[in-house]
Each structure stands twice: as structure tokens, then as C-alpha cells.
C-alpha positions in Angstrom: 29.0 35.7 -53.0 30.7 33.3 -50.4 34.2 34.6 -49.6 35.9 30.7 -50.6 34.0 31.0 -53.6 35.5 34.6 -54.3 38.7 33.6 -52.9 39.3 30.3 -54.9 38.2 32.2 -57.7 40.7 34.7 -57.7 43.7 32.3 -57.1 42.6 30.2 -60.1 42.7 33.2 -62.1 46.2 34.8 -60.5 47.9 31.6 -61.3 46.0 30.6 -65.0 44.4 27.1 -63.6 42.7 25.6 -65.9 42.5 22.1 -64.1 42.4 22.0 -60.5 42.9 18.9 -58.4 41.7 18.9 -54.5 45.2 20.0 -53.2 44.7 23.0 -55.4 41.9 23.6 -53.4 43.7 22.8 -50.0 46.5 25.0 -51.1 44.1 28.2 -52.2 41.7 27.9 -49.5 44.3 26.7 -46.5 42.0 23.6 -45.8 43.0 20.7 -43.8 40.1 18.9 -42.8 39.1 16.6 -45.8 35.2 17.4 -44.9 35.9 21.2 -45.4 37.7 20.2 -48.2 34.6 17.7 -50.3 32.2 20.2 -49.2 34.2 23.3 -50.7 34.5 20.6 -54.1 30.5 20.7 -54.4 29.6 23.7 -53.3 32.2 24.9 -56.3 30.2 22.0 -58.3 26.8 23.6 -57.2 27.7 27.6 -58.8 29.1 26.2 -61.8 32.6 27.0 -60.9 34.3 23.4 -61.5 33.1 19.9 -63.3 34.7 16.7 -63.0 36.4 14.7 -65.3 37.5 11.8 -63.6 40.2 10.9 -61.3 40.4 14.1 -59.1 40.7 16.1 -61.6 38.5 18.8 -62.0 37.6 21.9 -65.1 37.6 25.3 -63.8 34.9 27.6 -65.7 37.2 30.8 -66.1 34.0 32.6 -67.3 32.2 31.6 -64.0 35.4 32.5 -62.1 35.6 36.1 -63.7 31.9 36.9 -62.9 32.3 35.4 -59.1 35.8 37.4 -58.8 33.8 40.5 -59.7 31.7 40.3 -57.1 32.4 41.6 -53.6 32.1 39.2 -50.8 30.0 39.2 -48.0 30.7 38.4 -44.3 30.2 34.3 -43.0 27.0 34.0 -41.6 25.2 37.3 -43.2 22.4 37.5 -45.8 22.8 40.5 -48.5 19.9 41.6 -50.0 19.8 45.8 -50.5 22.5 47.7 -51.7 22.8 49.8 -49.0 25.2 47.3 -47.4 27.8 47.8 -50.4 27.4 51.4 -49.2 27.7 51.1 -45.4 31.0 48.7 -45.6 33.0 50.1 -48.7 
């Protein structure tokens, strides 16, 4: 799971979100480069985390946030597939 993913899924949950706007997402993720920011916004699209309704406003999937909160994250840049690696870093 990527860590913004797990991150911004655990602050929407801590704090009961239900609709998010993108300085939600500034303010969970510490973003300030609006590119960083739109492509955070549909990468969340892309797992199912948030939809849009319309005028920056966006749903957050609490059911999809629970599953990706479960999850442990795994380091930038680093491919998990065995898991030995839950193993070796826990």
C-alpha cells in the first residue's frame, strides 16, 4: 500500500471525514505543490478511496479507507511481493 494512501486514510478516519475537499488533502498529507496535490486526488480516485461530486468536493469510501488503513505500508520506491518482508522489517 502507498504510505499517502495509508496516511490519508488514517487521518480521514481519526477525524470522521466524510467529505474531503483538496485542502483536506494539503492539510493531511503536508502538500504544497498543487501537482503533488492533483496527482495525490487521482491516485486516491484510482483505489477507490474518494469520488467526486462536484465543485471540489470529494466522497471518502470509509470501507476502502478501513481496508487501506489495515494495511502496512511499504517504503517509496520498493516493490512488495513475499511476506518475508513483513517479517524482516516488523
Amino acid at each position: 500500500m502507498p504510505r499517502k494512501a495509508w496516511l490519508f486514510a488514517n487521518y480521514v478516519l481519526d477525524h470522521g471525514l466524510g467529505r474531503i475537499t483538496p485542502k483536506d488533502l494539503e492539510r493531511a498529507l503536508g502538500l504544497r505543490n498543487k501537482e503533488a496535490k492533483y496527482q495525490a486526488l487521482r491516485r486516491f480516485m484510482r483505489h477507490g478511496l474518494i469520488t467526486p461530486i462536484g465543485n471540489g468536493l470529494y466522497d471518502v469510501n470509509v470501507e476502502v479507507a478501513e481496508y487501506i488503513a489495515r494495511h502496512i505500508p511499504h517504503p517509496a520506491g520498493r516493490r512488495v511481493y513475499a511476506q518475508h518482508w513483513i517479517k524482516e522489517t516488523l
